[in-house]
N, C-alpha and C positions, 0 to 999 in steps of 0.2 A: 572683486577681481579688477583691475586695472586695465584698460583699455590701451592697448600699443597695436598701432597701425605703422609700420614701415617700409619704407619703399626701400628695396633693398640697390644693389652695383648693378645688379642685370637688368633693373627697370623694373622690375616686378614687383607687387605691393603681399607683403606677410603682415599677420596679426595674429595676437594670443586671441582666445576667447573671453570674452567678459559675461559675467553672470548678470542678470538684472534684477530688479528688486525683490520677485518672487524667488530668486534662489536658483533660477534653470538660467539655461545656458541662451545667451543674449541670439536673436538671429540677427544676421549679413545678411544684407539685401541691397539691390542695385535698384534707384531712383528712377523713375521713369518720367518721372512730370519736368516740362518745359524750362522752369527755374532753376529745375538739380536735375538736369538729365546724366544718367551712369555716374552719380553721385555715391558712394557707400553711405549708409546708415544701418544701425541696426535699433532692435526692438524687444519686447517683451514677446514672448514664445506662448504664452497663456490664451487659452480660450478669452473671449470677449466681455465674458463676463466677472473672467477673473484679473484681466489684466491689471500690472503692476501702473500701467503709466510710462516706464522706460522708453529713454526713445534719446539716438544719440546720432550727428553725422560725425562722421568717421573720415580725419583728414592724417594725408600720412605725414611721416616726418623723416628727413633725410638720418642717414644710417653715419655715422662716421666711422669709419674703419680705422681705429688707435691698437696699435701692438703695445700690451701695459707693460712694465717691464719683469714681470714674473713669465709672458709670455716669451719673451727676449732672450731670457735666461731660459728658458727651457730648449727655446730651438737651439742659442749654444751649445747646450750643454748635451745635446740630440748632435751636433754637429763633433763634437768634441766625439764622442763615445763611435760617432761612425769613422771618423780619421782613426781614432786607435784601432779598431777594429781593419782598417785596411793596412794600418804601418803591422800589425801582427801577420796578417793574411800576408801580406809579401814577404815579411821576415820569414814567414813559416815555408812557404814558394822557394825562395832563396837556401834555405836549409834543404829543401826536400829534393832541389835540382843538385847542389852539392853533394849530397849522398849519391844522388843517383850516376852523376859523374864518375865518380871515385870508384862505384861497383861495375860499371862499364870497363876502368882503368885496368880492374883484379879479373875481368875474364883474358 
């Protein structure tokens, strides 16, 4: 499994999880020693005697927010579909106060 640490727009740091070599699921843990103080690293989760050896710090990497253009066309075409939807909704408004007009007219 791949290792992504990202520091996301609101400042906050997200990451998948990554397996390590025995198979389990890597641990996150926060550095305490003087060199890497609140440094991320993670490790092998194995008892002592089984350990895999894994061992990784963990540096984020900045996020870049790109709209692809499949994403572009979609909001379009979300933006297309709500304008019709409101040109109908008024057409329909417009119809329904004419009628009700005209039956006002007939009492």
């Amino acid at each position: 499994m791949i290792l992504s640490i990202i520091e996301g727009s609101s400042g906050g740091l997200m990451y998948r999880n990554m397996q390590c070599g025995c198979g389990h699921r890597a641990l996150v843990k926060i550095s305490e020693s003087a060199n890497n103080l609140r440094k991320l690293y993670c490790h092998c989760p194995s008892s002592n005697n089984k350990k895999c050896g894994f061992f990784k710090w963990l540096t984020p990497e900045k996020v870049e927010t790109r709209l692809t253009s499949e994403t572009i066309e979609r909001r379009t075409n979300q933006d297309v579909k709500t304008r019709l939807n409101i040109d109908e909704m008024s057409s329909r408004l417009k119809h329904l106060q004419a009628n009700e007009a005209a039956t006002m007219f007939k009492l």
